[in-house]
LORO-936839 format. One record per residue: residue in one letter; x, y, z of N, C-alpha, C in turn. Coordinates in steps of 0.02 Angstrom, whole numbers, padded with zeros to 5 digits, always signed. Atoms other than C-alpha are relative to their C-alpha. Layout:
<rs>
AXYZXYZXYZ/...
</rs>
This chain:
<rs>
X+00060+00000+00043+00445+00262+02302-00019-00072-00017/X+00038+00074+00010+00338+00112+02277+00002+00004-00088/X-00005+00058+00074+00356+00002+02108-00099-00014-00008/X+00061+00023+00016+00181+00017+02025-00015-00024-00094/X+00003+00026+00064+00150-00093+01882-00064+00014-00032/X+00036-00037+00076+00065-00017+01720-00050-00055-00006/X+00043+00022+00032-00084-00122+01694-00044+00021-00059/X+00028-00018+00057-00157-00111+01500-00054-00062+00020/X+00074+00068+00022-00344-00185+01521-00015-00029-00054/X+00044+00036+00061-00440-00279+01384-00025+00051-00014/X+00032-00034+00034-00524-00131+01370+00027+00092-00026/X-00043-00051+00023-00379-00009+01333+00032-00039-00070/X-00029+00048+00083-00318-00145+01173-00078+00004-00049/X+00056-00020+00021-00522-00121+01126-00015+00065-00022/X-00004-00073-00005-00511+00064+01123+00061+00014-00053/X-00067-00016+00034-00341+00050+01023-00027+00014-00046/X-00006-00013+00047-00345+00144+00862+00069+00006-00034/X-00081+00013+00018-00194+00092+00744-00002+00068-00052/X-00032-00062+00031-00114+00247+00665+00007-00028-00071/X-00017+00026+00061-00103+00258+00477+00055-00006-00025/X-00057+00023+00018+00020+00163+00383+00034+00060-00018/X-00053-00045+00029+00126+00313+00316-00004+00049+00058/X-00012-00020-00068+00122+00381+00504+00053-00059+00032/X-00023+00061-00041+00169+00218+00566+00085-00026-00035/X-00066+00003+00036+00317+00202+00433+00029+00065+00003/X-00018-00070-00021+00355+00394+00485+00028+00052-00072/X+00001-00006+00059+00337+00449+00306-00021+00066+00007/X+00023-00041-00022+00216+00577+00333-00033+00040+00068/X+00044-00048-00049+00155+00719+00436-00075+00006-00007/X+00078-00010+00031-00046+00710+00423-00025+00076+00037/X+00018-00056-00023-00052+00864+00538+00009+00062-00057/X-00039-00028+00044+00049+00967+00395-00053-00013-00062/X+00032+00013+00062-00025+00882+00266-00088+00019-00001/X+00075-00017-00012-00197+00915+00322-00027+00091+00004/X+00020-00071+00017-00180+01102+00316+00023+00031-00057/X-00037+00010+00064-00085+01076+00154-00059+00010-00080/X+00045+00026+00071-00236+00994+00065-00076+00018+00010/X+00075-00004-00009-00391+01063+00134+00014+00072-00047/X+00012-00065+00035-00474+01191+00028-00077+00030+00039/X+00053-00055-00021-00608+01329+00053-00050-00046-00055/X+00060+00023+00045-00790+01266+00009-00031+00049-00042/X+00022-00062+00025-00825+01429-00058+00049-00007-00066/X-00035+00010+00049-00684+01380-00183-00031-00052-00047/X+00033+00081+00037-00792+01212-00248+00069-00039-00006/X-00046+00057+00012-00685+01088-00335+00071+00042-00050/X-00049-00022+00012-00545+01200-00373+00074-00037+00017/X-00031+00024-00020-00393+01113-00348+00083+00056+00036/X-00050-00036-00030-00243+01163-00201+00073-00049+00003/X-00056+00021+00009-00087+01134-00267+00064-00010+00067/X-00044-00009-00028+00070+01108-00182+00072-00006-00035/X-00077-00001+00019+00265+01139-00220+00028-00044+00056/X-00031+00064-00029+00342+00956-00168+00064+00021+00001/X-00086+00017-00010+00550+00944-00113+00000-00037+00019/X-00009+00047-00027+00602+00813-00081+00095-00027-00011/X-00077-00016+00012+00814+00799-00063+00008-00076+00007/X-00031+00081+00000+00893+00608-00072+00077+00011-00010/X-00084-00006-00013+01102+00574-00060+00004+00009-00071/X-00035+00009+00054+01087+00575-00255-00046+00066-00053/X+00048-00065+00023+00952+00693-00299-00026+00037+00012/X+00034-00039-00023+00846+00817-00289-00086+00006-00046/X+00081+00028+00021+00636+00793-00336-00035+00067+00034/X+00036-00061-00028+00546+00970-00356-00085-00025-00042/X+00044+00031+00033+00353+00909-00401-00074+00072+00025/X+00042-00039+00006+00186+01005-00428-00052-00043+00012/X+00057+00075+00000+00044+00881-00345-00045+00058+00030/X+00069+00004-00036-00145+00913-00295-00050-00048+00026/X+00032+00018-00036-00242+00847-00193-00092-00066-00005/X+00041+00040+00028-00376+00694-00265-00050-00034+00045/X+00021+00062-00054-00507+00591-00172+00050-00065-00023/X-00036+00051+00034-00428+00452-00293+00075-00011+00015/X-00057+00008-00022-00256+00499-00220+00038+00070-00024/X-00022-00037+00015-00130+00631-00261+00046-00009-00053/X-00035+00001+00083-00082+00677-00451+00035+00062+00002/X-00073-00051+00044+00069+00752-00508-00008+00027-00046/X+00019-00032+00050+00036+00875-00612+00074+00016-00046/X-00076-00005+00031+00227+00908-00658+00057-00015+00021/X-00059+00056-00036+00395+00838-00597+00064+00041-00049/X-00088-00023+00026+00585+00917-00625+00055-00045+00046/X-00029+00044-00032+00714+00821-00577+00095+00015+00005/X-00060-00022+00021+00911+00869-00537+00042-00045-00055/X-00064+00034+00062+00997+00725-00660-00067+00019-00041/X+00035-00063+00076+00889+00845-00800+00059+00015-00010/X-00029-00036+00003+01011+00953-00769+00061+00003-00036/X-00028-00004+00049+01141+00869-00866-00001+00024-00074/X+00015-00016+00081+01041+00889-01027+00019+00090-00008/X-00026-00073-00002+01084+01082-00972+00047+00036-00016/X-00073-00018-00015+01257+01083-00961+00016+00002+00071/X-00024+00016-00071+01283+01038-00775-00001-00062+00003/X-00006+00063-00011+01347+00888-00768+00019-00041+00060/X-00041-00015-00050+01411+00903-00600-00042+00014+00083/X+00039-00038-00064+01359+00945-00413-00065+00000+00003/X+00051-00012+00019+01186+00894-00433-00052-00018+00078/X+00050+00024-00107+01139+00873-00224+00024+00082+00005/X-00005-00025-00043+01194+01028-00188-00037+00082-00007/X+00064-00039-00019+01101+01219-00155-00016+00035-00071/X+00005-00011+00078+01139+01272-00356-00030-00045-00032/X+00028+00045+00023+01087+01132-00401-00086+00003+00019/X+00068-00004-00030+00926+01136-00290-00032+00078-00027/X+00038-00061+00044+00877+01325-00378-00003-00031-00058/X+00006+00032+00069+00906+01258-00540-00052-00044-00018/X+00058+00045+00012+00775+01125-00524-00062+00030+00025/X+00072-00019-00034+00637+01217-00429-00004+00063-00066/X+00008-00025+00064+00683+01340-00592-00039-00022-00053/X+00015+00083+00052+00649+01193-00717-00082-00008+00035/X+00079+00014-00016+00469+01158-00627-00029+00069-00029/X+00058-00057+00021+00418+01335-00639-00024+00016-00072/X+00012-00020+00080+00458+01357-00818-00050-00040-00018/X+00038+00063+00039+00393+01174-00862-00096+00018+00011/X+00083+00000-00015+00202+01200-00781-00027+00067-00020/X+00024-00032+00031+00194+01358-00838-00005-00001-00073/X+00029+00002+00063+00216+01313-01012-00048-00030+00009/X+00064+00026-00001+00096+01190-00976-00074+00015+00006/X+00069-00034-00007-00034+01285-00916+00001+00074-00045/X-00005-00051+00048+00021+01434-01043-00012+00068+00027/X+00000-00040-00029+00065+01555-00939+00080+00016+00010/X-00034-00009+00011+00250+01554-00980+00012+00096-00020/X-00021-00056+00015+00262+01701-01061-00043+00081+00016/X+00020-00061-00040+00156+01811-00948+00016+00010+00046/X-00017-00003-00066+00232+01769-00795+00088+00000-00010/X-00072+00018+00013+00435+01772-00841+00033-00022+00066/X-00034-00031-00066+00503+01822-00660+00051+00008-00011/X-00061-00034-00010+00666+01859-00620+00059-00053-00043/X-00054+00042+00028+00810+01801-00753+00057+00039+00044/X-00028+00006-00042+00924+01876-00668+00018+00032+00087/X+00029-00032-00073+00917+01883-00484+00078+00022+00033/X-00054-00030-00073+01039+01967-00320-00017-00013+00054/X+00001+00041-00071+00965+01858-00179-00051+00037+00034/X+00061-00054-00030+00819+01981-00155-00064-00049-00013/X+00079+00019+00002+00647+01929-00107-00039-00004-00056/X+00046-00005+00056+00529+01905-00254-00078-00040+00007/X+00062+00029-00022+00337+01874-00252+00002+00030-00054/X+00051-00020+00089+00236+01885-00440-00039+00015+00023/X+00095-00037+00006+00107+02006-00442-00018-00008-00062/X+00062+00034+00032-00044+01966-00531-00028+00069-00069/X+00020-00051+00051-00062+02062-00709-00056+00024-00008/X+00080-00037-00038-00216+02174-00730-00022-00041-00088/X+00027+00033+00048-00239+02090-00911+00014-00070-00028/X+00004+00088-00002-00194+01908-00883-00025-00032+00064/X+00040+00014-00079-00253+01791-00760+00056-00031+00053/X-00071-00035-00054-00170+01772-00597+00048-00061+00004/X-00035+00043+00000-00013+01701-00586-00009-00097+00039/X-00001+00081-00024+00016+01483-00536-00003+00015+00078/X-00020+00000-00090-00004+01481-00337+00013-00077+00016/X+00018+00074-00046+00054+01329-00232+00046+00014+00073/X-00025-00024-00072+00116+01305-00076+00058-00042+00031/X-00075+00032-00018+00295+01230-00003-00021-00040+00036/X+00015+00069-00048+00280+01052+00061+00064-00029+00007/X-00094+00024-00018+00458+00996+00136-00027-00063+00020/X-00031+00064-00044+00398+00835+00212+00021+00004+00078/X-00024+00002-00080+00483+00789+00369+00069+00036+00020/X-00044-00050+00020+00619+00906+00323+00015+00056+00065/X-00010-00055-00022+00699+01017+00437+00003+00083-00022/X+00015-00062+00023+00667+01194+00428+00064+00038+00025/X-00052-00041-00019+00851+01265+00456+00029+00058-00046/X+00008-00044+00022+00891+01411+00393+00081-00008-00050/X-00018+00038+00066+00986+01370+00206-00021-00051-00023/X+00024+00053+00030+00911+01232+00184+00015-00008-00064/X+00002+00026+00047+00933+01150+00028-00097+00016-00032/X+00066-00009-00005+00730+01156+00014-00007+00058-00021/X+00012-00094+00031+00720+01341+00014+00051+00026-00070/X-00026-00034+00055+00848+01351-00127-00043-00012-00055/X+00067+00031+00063+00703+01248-00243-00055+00045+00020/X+00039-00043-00002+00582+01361-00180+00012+00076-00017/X-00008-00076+00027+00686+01521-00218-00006+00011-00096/X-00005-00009+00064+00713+01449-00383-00094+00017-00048/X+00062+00014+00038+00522+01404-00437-00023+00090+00004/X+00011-00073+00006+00481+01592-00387+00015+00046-00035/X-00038-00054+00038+00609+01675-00481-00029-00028-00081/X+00019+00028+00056+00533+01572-00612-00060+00010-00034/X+00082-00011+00016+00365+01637-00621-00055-00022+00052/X+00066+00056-00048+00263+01515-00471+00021+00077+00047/X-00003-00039-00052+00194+01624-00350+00001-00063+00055/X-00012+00035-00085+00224+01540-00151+00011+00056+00018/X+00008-00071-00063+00183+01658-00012+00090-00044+00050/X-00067+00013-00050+00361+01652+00104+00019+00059+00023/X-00047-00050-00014+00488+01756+00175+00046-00018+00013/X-00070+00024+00012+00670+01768+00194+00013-00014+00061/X-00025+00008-00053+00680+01712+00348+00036-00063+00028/X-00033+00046-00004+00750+01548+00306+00064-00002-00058/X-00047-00011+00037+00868+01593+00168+00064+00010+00010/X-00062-00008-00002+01044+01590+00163+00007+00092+00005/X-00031-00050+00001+01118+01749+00228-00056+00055+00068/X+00035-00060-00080+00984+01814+00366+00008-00033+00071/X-00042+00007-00048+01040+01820+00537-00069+00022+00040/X+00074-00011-00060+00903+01799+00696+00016+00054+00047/X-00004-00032-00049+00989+01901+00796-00004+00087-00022/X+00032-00053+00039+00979+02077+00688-00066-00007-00019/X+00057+00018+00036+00838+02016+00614+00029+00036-00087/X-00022-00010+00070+00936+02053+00439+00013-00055-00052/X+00015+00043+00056+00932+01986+00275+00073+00028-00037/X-00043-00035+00039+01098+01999+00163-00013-00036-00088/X-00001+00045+00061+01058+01959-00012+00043-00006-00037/X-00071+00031+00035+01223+01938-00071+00010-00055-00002/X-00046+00044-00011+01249+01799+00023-00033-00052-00023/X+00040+00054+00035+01105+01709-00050+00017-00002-00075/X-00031-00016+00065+01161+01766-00220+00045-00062-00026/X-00041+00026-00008+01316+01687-00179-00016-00082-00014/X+00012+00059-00012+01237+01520-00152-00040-00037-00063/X+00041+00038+00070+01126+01515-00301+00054-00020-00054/X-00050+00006+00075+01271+01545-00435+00076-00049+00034/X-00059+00030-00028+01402+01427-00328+00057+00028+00011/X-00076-00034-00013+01519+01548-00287+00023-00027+00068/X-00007+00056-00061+01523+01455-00115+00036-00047-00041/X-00019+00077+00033+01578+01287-00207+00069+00027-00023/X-00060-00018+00030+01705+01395-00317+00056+00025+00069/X-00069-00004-00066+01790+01464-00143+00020-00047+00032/X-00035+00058-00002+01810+01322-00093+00040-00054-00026/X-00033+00028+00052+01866+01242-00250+00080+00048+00007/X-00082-00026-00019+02033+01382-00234+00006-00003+00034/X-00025+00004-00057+02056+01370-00063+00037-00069+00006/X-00009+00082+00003+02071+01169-00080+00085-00003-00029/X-00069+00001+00063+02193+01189-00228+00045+00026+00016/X-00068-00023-00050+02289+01304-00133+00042-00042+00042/X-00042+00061-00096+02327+01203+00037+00014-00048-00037/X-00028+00076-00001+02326+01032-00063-00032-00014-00070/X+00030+00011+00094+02304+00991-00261-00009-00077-00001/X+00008+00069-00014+02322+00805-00195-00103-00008+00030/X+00047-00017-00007+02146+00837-00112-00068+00029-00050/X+00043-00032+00051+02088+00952-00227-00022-00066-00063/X+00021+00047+00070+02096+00823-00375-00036-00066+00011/X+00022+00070-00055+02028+00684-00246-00074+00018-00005/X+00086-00006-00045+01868+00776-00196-00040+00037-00066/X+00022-00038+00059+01844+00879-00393+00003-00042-00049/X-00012+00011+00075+01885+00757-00505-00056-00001-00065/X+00038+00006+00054+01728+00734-00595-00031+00081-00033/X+00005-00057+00003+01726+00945-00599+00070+00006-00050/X-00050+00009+00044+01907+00930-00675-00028-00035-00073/X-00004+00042+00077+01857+00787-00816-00070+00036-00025/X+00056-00037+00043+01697+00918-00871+00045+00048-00008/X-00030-00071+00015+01823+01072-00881-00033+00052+00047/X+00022-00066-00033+01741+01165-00735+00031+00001+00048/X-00028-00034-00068+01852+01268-00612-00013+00034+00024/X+00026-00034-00034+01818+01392-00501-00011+00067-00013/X+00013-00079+00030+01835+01543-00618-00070-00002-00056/X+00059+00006+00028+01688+01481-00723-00043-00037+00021/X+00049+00027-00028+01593+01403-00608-00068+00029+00004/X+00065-00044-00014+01470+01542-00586-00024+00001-00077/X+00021-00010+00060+01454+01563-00773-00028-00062-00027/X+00049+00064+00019+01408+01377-00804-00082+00023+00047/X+00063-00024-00038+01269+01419-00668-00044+00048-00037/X+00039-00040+00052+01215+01564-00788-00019-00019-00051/X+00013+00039+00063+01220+01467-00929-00047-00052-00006/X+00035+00056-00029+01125+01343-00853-00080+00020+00004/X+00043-00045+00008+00980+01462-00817-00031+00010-00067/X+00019+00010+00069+00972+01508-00989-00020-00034-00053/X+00014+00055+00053+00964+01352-01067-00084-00030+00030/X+00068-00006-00034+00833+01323-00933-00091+00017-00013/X+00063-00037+00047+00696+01462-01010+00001-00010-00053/X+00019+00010+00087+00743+01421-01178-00044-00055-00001/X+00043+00069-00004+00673+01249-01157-00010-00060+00048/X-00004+00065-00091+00605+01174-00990-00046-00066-00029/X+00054+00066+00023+00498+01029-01091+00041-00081+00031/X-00039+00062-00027+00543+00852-01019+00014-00037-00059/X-00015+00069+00041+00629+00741-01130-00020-00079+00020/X+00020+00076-00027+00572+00548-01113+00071-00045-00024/X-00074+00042+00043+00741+00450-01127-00023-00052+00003/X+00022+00089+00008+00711+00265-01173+00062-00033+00015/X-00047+00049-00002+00828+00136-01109+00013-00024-00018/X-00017+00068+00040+00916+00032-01204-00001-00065+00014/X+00015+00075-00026+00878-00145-01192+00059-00041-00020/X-00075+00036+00021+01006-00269-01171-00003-00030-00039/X-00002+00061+00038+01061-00394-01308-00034-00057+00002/X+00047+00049-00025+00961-00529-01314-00077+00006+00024/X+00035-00026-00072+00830-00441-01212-00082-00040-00053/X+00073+00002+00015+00657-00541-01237-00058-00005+00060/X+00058-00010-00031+00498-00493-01174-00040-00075+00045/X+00031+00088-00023+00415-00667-01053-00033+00045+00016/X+00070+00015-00024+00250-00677-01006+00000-00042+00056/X+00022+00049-00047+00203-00736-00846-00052-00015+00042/X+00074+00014+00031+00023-00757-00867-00007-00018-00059/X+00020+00042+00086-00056-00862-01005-00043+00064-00014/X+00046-00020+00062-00127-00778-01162-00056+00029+00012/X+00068-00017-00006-00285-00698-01149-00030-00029-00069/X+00037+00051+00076-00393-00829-01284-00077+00038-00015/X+00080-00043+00012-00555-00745-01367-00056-00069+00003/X+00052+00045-00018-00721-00837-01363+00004-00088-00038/X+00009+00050+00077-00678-00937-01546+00026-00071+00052/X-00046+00049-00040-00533-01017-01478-00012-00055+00052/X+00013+00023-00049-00604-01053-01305-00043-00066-00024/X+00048+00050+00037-00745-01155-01394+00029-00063-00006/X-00039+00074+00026-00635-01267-01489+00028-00033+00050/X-00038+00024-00042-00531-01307-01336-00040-00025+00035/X+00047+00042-00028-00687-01358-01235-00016-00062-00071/X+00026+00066-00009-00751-01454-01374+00055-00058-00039/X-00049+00030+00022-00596-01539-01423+00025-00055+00057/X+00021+00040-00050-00596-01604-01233-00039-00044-00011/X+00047+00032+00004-00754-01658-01259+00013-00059-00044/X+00008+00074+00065-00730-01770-01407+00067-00045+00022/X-00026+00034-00023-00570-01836-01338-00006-00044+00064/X+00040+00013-00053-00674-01886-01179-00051-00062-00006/X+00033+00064+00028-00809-01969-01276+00023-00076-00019/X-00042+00063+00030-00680-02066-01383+00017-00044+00068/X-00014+00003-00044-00610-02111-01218-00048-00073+00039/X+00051+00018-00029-00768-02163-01139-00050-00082-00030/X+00000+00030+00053-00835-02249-01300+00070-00095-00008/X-00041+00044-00016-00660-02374-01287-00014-00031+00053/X+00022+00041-00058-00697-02411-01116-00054-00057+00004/X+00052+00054+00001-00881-02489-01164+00035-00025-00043/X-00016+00045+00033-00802-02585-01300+00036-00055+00035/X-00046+00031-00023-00678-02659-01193-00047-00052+00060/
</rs>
């Protein structure tokens, strides 16, 4: 086979269109996002929400944004280190953790929009499907719609446990279980135990005795910060319940303030903003030192 070299004309670098920056930094999907954020014109200026995940090695970020010419506003934000103020001080990457916070959004925006206490959903769930239907004398439940990002869609995901939670919480999202812990492609079956299982950490706790069994050297290696809170594997599930609860009592965000260090003073690094008075004097204070100035010179 003959060697034929790729020539790019002048008028293939003319023709180039550069991809947008948050394509080009592989941030976003605009294909995704574009059927995400378009709305029906028959809707006007209604706004189409979306249910954000977003998973990191240290957290977990469940958010409630729409869609702006001006850009996209966050309408509400839960966050897994909340979850201490809960009583979980513990395990906060992993799929209990990830219900717990997509919990925490639903409650929070529905108080916000005051629809808390018409929409409850499910306090306590068994890993079964749940969709909010729409009361015949309130108006219709929160809708938004699951935005993972560049997120794989594997079936447990971490993702879908923040989406099981916000549901059970009152947010309607259209889905199905077909990515949930415990359904199998090849039956086409769903076991909701095993999702059950996953919400209240009974996963985490079998593994927590199994560990302790084979090796307490291990065990106290890979638990310790589960040891120095007092949680083992026989109340693991019950912190998870408890957790819940404290949850609906009060999803409002606290604002914590940082403490500032010793010493700590505020610099400026821009001058002053001076009002007109000021400005005045400083021109004519030039001025007269200018004259004087000027004045010496003819004498001399």
């Amino acid at each position: 086979m003959v060697f034929v070299k790729i020539q790019k004309t002048n008028a293939y670098f003319k023709r180039y269109q550069v991809k947008y920056r948050r394509r080009r930094e592989g941030k976003t999907d605009y294909r995704a996002r574009q059927k995400l954020i378009t709305q029906d014109k028959t809707k006007f200026n209604a706004p189409k929400y979306r249910f954000v995940v977003r998973v990191t090695n240290k957290d977990i970020v469940c958010q409630i944004i729409a869609a702006k010419l001006k850009g996209d506003e966050v309408v509400a934000a839960a966050y897994a280190h909340e979850l201490p103020r809960y009583g979980m001080p513990v395990g906060l990457t992993n799929y209990a953790a990830a219900y717990a916070t997509g919990l925490l959004l639903a409650r929070r925006i529905l108080t916000k929009v005051g629809l808390a206490g018409r929409y409850t959903g499910v306090e306590t769930t068994d890993g079964s499907v749940y969709l909010v239907e729409a009361q015949e004398d309130a108006p219709r439940p929160f809708k938004a719609f699951l935005d993972i990002g560049l997120a794989r869609t594997t079936t447990g995901a971490k993702v879908f446990g923040a989406l099981k939670g916000a549901c059970d919480g009152g947010l309607y999202i259209p889905h199905s279980n077909k990515r949930f812990p415990g359904y199998t492609k090849e039956g086409e079956k769903y076991d909701p135990k095993v999702h059950r299982d996953r919400i209240y950490g009974v996963h985490v706790a079998k593994y927590m005795a199994e560990l302790k069994k084979n090796s307490v050297e291990d065990y106290n290696a890979r638990f310790s910060q589960y040891i120095k809170e007092g949680i083992t594997a026989d109340n693991l599930e019950s912190k998870y319940k408890a957790l819940h609860a404290a949850i609906r009592k009060n999803p409002e965000m606290v604002k914590v303030e940082k403490p500032k260090p010793a010493g700590f003073v505020q610099r400026r690094h821009n001058p002053k903003k001076q009002d007109k008075r000021t400005r005045d004097e400083k021109i004519a204070a030039k001025k007269k030192k200018l004259e004087e100035k000027l004045a010496a010179m003819q004498e001399e």
